[in-house]
C-alpha positions as CSV (number, residue, x, y, z in Angstrom):
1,X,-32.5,50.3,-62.3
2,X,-29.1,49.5,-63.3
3,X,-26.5,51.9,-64.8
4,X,-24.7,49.1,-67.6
5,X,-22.3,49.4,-70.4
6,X,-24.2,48.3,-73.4
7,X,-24.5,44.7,-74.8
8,X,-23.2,44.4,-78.3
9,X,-20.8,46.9,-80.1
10,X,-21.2,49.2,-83.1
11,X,-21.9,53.4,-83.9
12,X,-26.1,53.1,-83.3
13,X,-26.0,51.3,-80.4
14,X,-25.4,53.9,-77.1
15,X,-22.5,53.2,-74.9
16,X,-24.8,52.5,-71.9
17,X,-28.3,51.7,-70.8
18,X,-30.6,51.7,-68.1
19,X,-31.7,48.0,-67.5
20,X,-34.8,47.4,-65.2
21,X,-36.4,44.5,-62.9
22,X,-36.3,41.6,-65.2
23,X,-33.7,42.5,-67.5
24,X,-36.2,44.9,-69.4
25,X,-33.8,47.2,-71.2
26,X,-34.9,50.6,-70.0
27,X,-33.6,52.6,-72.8
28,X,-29.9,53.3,-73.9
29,X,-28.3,56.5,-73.0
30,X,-27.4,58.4,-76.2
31,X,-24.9,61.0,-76.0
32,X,-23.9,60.0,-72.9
33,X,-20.3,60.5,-73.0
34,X,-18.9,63.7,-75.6
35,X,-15.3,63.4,-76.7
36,X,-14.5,60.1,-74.0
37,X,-15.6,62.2,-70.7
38,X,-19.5,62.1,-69.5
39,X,-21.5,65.0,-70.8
40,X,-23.4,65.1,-68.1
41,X,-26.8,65.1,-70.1
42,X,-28.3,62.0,-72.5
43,X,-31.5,61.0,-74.1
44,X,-33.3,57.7,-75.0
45,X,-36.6,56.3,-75.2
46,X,-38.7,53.3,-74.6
47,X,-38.5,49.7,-76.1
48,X,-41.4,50.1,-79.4
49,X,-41.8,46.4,-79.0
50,X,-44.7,44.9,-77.2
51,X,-42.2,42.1,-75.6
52,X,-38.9,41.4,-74.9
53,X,-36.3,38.7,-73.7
54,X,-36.2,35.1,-75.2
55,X,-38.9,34.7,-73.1
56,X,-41.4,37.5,-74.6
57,X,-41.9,38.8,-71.8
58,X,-44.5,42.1,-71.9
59,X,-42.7,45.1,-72.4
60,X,-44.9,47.6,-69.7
61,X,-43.3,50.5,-71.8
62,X,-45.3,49.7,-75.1
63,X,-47.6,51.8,-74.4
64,X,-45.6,54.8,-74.2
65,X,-43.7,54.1,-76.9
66,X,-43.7,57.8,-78.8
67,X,-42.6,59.1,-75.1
68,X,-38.8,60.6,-74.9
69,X,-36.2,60.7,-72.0
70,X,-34.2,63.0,-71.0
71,X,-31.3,62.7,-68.6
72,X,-29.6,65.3,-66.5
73,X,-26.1,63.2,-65.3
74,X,-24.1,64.4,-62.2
75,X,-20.7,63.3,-61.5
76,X,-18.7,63.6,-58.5
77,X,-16.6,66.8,-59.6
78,X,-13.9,65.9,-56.9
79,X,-12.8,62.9,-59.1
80,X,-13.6,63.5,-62.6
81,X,-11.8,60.1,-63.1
82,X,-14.7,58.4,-61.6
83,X,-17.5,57.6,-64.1
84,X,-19.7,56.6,-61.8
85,X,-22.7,59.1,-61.7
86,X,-23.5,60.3,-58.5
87,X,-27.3,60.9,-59.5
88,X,-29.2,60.6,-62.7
89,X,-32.5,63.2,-63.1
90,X,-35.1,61.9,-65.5
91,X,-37.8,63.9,-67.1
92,X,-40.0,62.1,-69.6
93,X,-41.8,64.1,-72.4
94,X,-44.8,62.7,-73.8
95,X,-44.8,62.2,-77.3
96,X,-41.3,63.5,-77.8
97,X,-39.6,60.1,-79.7
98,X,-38.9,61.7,-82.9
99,X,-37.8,65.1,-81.3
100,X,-35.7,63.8,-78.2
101,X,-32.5,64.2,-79.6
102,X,-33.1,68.4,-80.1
103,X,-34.4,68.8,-77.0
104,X,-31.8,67.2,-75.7
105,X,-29.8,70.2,-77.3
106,X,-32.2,72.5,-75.6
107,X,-31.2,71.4,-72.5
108,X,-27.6,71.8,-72.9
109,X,-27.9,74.8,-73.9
110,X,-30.1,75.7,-70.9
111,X,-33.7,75.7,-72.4
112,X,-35.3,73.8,-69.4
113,X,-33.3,75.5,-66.6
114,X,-36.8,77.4,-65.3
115,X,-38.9,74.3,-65.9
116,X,-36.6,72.1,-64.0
117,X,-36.3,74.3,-60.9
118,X,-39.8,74.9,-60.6
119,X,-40.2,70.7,-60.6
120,X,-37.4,70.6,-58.2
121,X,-39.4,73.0,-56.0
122,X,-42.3,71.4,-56.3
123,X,-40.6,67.6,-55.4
124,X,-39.1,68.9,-52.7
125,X,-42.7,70.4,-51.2
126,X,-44.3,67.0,-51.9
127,X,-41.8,65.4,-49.8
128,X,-41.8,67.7,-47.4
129,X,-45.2,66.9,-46.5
């Protein structure tokens, strides 16, 4: 995926998006900056449209369109200037659409922090192995 400023301008639309293979807008990263500097944490969801691109292509998100993202952003804390993330976590929560934007509260506040170490754990075992 690609990390891209986003397309058009205006208050609704997020300041950047993930796109994927074939130009398939992944979602756009809401929240993503606070106050001009990254946050550090964003939300989004899939496209609810069964096609996209001039060319209606299928959208292989449809299907999860009630899902929500979440998005953990780390930047490099040597230069703060760079807005560059140096890694992007993603945790998808089924179902979560109309909710996304309060858990994403939740998690700045720190009400994942268990949850996401014991994934983190876990990853790292699976790829261990």
């Amino acid at each position: 995926m690609n990390l891209m400023e986003k397309l058009k301008e205006g208050d609704i639309v997020p300041s950047m998006r993930l796109q994927a293979k074939n130009s398939l807008n992944f979602t756009g990263l809401k929240d993503y900056f606070q106050d001009g500097k990254l946050s550090g944490f964003a939300y989004g969801y899939p496209l609810d449209k069964p096609t996209y691109s001039k060319d209606s292509k299928p959208n292989p998100f449809f299907d999860y369109k009630q899902d929500g993202f979440l998005f953990l952003i780390e930047q490099d804390e040597k230069d703060p200037t760079n807005l560059t993330p140096t890694s992007i976590e993603l945790v998808v929560l089924e179902g979560a659409k109309v909710l996304i934007s309060a858990y994403c509260k939740q998690l700045v506040m720190g009400g994942f922090d268990e949850a996401l170490q014991a994934l983190r754990e876990q990853a790292q075992k699976g790829s261990a192995l």
